[in-house]
PyMOL Python script that loads the backbone (N, CA, C, O; Angstrom):
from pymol import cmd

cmd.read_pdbstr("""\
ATOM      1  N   UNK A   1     -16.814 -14.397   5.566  1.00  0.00           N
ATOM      2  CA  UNK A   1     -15.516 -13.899   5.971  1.00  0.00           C
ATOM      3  C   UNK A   1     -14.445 -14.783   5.337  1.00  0.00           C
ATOM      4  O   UNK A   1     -14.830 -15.861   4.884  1.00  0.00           O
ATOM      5  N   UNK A   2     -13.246 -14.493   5.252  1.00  0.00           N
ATOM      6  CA  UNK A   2     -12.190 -15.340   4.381  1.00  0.00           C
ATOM      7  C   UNK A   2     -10.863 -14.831   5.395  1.00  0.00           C
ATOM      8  O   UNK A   2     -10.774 -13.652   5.739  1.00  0.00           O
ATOM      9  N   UNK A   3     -10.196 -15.519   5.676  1.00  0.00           N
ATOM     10  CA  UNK A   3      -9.225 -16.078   6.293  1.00  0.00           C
ATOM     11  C   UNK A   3      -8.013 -15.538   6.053  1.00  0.00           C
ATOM     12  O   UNK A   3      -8.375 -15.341   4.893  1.00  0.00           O
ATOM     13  N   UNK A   4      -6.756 -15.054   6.064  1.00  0.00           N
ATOM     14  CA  UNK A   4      -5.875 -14.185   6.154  1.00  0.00           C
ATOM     15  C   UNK A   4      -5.113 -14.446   4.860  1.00  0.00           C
ATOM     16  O   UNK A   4      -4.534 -13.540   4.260  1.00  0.00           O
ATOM     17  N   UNK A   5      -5.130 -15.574   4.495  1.00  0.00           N
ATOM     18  CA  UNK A   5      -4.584 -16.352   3.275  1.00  0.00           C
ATOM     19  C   UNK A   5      -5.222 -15.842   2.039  1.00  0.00           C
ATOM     20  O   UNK A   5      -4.692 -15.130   1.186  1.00  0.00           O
ATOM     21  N   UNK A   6      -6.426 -16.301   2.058  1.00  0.00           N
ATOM     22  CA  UNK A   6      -7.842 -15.770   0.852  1.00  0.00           C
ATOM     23  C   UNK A   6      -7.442 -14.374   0.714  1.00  0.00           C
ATOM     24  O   UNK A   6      -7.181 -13.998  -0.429  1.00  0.00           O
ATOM     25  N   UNK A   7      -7.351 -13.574   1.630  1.00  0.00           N
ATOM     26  CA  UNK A   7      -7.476 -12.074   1.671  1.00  0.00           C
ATOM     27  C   UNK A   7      -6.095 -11.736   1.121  1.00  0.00           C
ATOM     28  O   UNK A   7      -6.211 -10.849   0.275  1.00  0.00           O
ATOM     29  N   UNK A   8      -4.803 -12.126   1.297  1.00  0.00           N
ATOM     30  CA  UNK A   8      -3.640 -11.886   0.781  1.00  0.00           C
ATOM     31  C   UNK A   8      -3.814 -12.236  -0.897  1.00  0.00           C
ATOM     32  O   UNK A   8      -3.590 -11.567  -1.906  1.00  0.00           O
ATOM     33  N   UNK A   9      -4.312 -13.589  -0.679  1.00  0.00           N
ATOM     34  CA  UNK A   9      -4.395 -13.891  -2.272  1.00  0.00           C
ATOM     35  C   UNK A   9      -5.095 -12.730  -2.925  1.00  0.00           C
ATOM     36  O   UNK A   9      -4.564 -12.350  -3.968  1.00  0.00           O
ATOM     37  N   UNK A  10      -6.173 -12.084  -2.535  1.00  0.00           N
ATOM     38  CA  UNK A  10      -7.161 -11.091  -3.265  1.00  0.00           C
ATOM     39  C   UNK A  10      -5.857 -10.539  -3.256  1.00  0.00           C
ATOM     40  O   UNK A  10      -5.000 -10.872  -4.074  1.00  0.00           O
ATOM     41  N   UNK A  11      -5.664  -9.639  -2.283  1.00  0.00           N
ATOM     42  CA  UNK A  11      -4.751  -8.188  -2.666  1.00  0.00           C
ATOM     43  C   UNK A  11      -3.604  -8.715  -3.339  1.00  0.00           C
ATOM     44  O   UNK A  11      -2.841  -7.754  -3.438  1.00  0.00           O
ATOM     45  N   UNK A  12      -3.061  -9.733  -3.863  1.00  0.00           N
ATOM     46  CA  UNK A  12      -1.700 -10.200  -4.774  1.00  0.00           C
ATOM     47  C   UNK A  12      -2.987 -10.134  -6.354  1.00  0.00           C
ATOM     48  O   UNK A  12      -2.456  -9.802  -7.413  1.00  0.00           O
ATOM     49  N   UNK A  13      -3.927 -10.322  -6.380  1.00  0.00           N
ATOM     50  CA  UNK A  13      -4.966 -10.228  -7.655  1.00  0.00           C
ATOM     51  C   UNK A  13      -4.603  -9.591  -7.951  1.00  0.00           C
ATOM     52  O   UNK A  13      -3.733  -9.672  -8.818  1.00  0.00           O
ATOM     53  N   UNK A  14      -5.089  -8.301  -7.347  1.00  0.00           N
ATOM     54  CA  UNK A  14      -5.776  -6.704  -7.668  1.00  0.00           C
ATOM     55  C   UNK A  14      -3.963  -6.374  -7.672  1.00  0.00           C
ATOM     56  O   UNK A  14      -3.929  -5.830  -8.776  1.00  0.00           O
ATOM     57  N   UNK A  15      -3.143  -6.357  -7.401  1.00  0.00           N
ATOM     58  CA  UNK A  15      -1.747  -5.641  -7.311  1.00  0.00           C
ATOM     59  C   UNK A  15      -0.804  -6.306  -7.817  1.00  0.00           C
ATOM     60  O   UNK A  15       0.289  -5.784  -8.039  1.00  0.00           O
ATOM     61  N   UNK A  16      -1.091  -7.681  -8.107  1.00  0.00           N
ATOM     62  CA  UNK A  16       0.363  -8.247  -8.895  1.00  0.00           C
ATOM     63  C   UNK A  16       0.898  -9.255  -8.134  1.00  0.00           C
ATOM     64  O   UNK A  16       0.835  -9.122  -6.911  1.00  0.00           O
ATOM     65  N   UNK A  17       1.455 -10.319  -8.636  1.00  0.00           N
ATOM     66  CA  UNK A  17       1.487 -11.877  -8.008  1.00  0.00           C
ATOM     67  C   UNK A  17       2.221 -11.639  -7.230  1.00  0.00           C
ATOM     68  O   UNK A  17       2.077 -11.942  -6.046  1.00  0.00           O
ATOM     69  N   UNK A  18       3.498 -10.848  -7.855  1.00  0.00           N
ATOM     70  CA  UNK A  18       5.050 -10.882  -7.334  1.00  0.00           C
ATOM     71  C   UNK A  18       4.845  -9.665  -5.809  1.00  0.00           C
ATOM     72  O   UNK A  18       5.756  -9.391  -5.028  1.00  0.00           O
ATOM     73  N   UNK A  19       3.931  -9.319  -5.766  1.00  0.00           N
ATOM     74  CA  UNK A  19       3.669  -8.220  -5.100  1.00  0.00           C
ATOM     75  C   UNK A  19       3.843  -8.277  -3.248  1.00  0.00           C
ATOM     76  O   UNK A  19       4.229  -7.315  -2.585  1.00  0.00           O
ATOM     77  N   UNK A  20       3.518  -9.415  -2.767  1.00  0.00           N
ATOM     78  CA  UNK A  20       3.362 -10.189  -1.888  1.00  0.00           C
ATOM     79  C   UNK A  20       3.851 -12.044  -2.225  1.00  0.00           C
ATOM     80  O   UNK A  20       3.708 -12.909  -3.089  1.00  0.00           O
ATOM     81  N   UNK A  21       4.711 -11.764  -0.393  1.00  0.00           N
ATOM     82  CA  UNK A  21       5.417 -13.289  -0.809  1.00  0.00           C
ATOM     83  C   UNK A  21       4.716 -13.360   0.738  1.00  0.00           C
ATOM     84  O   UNK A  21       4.038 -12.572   1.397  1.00  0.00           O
ATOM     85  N   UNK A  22       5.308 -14.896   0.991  1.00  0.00           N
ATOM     86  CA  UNK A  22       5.229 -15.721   2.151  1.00  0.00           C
ATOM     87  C   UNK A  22       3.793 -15.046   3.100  1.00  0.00           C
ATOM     88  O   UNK A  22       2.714 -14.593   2.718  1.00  0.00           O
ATOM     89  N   UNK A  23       4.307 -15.211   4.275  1.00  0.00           N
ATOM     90  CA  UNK A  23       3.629 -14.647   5.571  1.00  0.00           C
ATOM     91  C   UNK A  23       3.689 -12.624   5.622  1.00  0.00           C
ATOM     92  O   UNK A  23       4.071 -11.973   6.595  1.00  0.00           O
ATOM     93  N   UNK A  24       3.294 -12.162   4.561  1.00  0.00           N
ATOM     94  CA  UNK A  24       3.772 -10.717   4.603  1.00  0.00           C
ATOM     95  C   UNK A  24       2.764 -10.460   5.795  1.00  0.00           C
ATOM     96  O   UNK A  24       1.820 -11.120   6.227  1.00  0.00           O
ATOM     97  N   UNK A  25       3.444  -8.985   6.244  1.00  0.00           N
ATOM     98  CA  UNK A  25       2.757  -8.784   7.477  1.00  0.00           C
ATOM     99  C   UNK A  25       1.613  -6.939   6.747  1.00  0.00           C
ATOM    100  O   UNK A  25       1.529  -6.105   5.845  1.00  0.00           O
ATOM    101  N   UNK A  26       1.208  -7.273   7.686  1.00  0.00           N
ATOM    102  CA  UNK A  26      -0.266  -5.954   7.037  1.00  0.00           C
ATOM    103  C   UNK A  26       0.444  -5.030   6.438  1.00  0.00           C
ATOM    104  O   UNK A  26       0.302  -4.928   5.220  1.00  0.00           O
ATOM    105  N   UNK A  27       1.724  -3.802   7.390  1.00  0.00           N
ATOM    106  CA  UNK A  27       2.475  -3.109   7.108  1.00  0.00           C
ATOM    107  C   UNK A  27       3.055  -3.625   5.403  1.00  0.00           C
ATOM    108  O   UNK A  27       3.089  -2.784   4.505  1.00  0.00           O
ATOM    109  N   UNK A  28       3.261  -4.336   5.282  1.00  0.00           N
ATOM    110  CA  UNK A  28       3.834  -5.005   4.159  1.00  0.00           C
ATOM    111  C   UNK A  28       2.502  -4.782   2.817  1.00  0.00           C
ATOM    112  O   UNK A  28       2.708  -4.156   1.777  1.00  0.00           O
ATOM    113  N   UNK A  29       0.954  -5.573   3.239  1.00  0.00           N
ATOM    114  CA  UNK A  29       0.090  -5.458   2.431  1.00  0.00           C
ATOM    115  C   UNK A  29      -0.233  -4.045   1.752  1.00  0.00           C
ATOM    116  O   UNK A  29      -0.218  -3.741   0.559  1.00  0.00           O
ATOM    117  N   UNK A  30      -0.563  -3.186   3.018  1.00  0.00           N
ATOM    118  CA  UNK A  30      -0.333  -1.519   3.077  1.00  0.00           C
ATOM    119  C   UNK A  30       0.844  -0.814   2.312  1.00  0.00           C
ATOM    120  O   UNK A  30       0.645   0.283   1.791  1.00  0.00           O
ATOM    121  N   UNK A  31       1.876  -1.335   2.249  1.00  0.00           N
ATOM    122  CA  UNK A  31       3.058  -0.843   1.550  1.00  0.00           C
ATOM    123  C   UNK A  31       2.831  -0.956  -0.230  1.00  0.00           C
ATOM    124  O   UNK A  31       3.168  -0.213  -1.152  1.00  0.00           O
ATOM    125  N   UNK A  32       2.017  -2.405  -0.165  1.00  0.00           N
ATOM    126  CA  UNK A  32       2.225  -2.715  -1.453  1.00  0.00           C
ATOM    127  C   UNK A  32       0.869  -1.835  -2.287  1.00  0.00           C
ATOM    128  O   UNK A  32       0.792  -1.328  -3.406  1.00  0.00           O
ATOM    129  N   UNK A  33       0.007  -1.938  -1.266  1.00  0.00           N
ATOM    130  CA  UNK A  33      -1.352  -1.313  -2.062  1.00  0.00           C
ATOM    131  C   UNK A  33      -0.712   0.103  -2.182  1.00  0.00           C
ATOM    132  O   UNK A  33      -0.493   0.582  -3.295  1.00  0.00           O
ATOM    133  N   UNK A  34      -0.429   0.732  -1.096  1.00  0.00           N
ATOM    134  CA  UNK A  34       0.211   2.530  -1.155  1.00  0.00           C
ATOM    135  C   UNK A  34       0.697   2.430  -2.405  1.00  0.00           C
ATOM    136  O   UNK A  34      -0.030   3.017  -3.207  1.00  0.00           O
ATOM    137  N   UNK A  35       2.232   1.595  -3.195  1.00  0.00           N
ATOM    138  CA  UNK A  35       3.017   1.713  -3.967  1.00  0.00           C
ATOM    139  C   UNK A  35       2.267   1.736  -5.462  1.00  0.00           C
ATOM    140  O   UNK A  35       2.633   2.569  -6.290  1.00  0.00           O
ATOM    141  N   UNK A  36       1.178   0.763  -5.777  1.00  0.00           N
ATOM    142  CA  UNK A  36       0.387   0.398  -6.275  1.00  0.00           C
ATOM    143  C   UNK A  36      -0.737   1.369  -7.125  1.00  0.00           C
ATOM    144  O   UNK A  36      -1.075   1.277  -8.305  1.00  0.00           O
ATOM    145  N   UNK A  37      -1.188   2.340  -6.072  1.00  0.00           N
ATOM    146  CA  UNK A  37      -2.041   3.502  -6.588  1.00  0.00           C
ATOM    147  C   UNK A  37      -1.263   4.811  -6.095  1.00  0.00           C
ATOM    148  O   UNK A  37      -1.906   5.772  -5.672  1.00  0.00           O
ATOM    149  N   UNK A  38       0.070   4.827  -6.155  1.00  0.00           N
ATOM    150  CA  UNK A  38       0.820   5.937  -5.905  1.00  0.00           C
ATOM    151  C   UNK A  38       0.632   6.975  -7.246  1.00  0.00           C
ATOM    152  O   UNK A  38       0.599   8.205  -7.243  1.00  0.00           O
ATOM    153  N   UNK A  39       0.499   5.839  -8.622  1.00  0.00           N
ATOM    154  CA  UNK A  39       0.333   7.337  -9.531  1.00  0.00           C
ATOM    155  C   UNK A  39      -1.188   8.213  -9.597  1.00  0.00           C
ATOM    156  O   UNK A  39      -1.372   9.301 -10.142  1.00  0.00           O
ATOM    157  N   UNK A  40      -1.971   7.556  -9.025  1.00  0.00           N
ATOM    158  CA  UNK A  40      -3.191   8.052  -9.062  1.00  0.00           C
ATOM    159  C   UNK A  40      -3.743   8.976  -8.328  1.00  0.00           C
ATOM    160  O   UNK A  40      -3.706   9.153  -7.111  1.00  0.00           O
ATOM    161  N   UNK A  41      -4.445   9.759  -9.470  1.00  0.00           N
ATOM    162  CA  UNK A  41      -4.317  11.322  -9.315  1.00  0.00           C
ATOM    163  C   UNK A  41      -6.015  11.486  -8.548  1.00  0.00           C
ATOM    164  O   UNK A  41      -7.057  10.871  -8.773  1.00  0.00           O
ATOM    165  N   UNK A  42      -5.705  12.519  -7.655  1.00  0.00           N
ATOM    166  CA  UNK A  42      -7.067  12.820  -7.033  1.00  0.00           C
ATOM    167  C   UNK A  42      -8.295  13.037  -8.293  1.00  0.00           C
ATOM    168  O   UNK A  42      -9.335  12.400  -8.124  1.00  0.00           O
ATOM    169  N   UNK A  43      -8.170  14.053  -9.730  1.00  0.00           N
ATOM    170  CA  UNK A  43      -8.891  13.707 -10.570  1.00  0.00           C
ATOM    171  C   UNK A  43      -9.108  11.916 -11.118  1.00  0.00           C
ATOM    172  O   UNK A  43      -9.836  11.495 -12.017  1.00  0.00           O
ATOM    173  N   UNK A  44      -8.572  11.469 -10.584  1.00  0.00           N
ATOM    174  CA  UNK A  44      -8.186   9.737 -11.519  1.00  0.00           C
ATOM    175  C   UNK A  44     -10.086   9.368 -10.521  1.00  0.00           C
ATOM    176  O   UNK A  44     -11.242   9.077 -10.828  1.00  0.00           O
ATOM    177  N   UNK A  45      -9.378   9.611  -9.456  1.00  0.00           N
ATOM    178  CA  UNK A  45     -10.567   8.861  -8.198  1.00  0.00           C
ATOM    179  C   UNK A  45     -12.027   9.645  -8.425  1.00  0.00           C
ATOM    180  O   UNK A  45     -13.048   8.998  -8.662  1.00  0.00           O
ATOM    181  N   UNK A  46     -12.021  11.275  -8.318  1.00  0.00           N
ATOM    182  CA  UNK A  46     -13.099  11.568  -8.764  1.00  0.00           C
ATOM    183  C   UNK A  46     -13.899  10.852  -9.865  1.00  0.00           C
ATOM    184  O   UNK A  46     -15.030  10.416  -9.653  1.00  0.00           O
ATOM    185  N   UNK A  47     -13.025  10.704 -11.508  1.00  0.00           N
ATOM    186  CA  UNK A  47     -13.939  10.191 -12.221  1.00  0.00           C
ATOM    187  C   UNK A  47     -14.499   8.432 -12.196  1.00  0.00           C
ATOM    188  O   UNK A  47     -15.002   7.771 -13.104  1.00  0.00           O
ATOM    189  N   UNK A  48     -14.171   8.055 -10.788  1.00  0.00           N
ATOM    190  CA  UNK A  48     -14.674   6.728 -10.856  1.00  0.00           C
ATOM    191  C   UNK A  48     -15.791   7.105 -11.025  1.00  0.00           C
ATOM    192  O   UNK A  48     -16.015   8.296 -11.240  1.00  0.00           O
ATOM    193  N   UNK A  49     -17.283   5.700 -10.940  1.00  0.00           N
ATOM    194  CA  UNK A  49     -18.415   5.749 -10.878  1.00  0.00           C
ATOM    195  C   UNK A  49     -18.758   6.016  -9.557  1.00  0.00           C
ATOM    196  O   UNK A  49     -17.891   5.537  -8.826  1.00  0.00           O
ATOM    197  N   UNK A  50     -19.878   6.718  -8.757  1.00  0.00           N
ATOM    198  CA  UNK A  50     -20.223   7.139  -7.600  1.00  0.00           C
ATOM    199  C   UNK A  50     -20.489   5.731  -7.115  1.00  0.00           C
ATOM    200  O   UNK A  50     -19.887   5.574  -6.053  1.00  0.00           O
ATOM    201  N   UNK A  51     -21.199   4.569  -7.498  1.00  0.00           N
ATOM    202  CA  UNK A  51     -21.807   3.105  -7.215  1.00  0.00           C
ATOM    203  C   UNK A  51     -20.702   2.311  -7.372  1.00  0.00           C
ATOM    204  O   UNK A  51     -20.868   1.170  -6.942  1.00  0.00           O
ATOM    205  N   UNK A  52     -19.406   2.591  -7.947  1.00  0.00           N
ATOM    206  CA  UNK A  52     -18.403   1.472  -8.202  1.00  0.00           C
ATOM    207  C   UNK A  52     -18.468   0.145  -7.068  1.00  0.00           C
ATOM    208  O   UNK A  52     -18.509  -1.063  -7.298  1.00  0.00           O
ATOM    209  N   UNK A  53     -18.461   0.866  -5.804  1.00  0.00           N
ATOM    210  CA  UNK A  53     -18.634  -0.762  -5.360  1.00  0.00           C
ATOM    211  C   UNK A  53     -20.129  -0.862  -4.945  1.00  0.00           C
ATOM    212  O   UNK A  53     -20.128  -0.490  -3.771  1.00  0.00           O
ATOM    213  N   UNK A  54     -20.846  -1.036  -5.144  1.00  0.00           N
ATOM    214  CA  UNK A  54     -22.438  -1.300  -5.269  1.00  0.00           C
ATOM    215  C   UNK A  54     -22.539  -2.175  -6.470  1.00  0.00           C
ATOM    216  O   UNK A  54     -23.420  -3.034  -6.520  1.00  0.00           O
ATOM    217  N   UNK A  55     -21.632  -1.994  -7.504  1.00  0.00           N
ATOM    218  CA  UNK A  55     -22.149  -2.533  -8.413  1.00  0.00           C
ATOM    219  C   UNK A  55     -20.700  -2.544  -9.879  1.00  0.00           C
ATOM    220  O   UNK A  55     -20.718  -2.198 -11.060  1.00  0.00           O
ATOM    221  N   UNK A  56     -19.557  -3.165  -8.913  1.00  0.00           N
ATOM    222  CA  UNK A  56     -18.334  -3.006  -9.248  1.00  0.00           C
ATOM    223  C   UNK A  56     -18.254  -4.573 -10.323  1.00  0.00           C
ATOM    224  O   UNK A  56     -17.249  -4.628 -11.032  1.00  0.00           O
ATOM    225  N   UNK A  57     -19.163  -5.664 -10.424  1.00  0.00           N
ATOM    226  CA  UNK A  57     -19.084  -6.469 -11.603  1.00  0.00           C
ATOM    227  C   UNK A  57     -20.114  -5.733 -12.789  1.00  0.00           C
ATOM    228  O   UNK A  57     -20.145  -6.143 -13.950  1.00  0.00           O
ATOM    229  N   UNK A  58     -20.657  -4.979 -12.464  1.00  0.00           N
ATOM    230  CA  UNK A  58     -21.520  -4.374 -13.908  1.00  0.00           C
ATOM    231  C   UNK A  58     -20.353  -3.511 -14.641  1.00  0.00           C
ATOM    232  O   UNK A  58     -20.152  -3.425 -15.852  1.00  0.00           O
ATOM    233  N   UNK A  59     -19.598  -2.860 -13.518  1.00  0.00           N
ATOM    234  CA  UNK A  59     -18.789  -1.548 -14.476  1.00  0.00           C
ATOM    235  C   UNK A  59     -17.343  -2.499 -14.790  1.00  0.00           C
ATOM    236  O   UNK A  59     -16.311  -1.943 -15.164  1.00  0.00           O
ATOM    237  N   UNK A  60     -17.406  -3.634 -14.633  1.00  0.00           N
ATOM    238  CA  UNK A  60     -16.190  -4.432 -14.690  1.00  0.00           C
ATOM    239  C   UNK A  60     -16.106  -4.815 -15.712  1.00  0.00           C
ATOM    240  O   UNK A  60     -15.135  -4.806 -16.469  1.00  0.00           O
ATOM    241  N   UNK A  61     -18.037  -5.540 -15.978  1.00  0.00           N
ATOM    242  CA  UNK A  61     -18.057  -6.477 -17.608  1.00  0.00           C
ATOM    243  C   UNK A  61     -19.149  -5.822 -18.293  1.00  0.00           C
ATOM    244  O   UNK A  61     -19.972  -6.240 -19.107  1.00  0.00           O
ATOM    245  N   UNK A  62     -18.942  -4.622 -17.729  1.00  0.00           N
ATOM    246  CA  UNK A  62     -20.313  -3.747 -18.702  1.00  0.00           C
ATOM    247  C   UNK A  62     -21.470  -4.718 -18.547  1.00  0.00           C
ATOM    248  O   UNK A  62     -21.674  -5.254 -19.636  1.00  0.00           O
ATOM    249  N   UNK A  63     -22.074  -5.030 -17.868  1.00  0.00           N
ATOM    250  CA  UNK A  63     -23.186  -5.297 -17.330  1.00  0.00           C
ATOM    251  C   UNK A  63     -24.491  -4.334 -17.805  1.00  0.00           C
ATOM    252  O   UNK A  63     -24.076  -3.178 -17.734  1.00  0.00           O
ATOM    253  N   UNK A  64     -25.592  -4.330 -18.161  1.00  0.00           N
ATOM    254  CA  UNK A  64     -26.449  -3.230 -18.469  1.00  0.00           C
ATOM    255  C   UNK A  64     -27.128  -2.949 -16.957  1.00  0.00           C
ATOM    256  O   UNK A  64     -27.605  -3.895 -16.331  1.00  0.00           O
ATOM    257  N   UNK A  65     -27.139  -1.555 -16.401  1.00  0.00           N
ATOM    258  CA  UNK A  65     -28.265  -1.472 -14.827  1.00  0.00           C
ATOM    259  C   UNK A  65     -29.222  -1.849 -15.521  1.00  0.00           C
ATOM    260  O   UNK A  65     -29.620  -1.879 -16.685  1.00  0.00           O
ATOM    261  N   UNK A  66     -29.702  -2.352 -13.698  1.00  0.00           N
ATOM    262  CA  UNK A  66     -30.558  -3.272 -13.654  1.00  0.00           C
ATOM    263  C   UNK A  66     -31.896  -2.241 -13.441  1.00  0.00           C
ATOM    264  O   UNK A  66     -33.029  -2.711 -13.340  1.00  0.00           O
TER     265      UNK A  66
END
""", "prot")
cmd.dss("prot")
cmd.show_as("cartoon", "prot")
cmd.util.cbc("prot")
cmd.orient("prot")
């Protein structure tokens, strides 16, 4: 488990440094992820991989299955 801090830091990763400041509050985290994948199109999500998170560092660094 990781701690409220760790977990902000992830979602400022995945969305952008400037994205999140200080003590943001969830509503705030939620705002930023919503804003974030706002252009993404219901076809966008279909063509992910069905396993993306099962196995989301293989399709990351092209990994060969195992």
């Amino acid at each position: 488990m990781t701690d409220p801090k760790e977990t902000a830091d992830g979602v400022r990763n995945i969305i952008g440094a400037n994205a999140l400041r200080g003590n943001a509050s969830n509503l705030a985290i939620e705002d930023a992820i919503d804003d974030a994948f706002k252009d993404v199109t219901a076809d966008d999500w279909i063509r992910l991989p069905a396993d993306l998170t099962d196995r989301l560092d293989d399709h990351l660094y092209g990994r060969d299955q195992a």
